[in-house]
N, C-alpha and C positions, 0 to 999 in steps of 0.2 A: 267775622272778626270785628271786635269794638274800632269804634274811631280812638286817635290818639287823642291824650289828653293833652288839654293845656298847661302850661306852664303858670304855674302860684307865682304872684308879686312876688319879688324878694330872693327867687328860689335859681334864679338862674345865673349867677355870679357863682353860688357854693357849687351847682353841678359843674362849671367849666374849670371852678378851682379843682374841684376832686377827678376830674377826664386829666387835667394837667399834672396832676400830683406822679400819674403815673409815668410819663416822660412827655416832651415837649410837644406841640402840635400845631398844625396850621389851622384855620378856624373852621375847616372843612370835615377836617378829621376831627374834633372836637366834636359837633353835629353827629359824627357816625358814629361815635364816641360814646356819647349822651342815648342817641335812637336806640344801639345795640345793647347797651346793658339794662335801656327800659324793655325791653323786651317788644319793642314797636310800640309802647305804650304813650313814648313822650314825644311832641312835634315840634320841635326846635323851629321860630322864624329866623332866617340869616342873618336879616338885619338886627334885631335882635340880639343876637350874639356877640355880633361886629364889636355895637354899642357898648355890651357887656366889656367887651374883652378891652375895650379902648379905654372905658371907664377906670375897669381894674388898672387899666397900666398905668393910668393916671394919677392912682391912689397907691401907685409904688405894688402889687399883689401881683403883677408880672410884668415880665421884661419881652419885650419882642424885636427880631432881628430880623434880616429876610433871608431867605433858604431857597432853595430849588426844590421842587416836589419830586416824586417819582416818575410823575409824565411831565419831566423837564420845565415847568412852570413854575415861574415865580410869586413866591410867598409869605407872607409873614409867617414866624414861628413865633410861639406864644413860652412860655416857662413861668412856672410859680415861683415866687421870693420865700424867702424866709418869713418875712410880713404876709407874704398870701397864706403859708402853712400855718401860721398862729388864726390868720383869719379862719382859714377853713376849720379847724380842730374848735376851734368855739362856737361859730354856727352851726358844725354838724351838731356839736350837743346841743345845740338849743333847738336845731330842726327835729333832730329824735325826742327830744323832750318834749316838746309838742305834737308829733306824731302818737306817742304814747298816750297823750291825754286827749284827743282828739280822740283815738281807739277807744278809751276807756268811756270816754263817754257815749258813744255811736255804738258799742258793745255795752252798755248795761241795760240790764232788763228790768223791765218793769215792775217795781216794788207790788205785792197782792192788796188791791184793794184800790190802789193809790191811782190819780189820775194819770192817762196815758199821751 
């Protein structure tokens, strides 16, 4: 099995946006969140995330309350704003849009003749 990938500059606010988009989470579930739907591909640091997440709240993109988990421990809960949804709906196009040309360029083949 490959090792997990790291995490791109920049990329780890839209993944917890888009883990949150789908109902609210504690920062833990976010992480299993993010791992599982990379298919074990992405290695989320905690502290990291934390960061993320405090950032965002800072900039209004969620709001966090504290909750009780499932094994009775106490937790922040995180939720996306209306500001976080606009935020994420613009960088994921700009992430796919660059994803796209990244591909296009890493998939083109080498014109005949031409230097490689």
């Amino acid at each position: 099995m490959a090792r997990p990938l790291p995490l791109l500059k920049g990329t780890l606010d839209v993944l917890a946006l888009k883990a949150l988009s789908w109902t609210p989470m504690h920062g833990f579930e976010v992480t299993t969140w993010l791992e599982e739907h990379s298919g074990g591909d992405l290695e989320v640091n905690d502290s990291a995330l934390y960061q993320a997440l405090y950032r965002m709240e800072e900039r209004g993109l969620v709001e966090a309350e504290w909750g009780v988990t499932e094994n009775n421990r106490k937790a922040r809960y995180y939720q996306i704003t209306p500001a976080g949804r606009t935020f994420l709906t613009a960088e994921s196009e700009a992430f796919m849009r660059y994803a796209r040309m990244v591909g296009g360029i890493l998939g083109a083949a080498p014109e005949a003749g031409g230097a490689s």
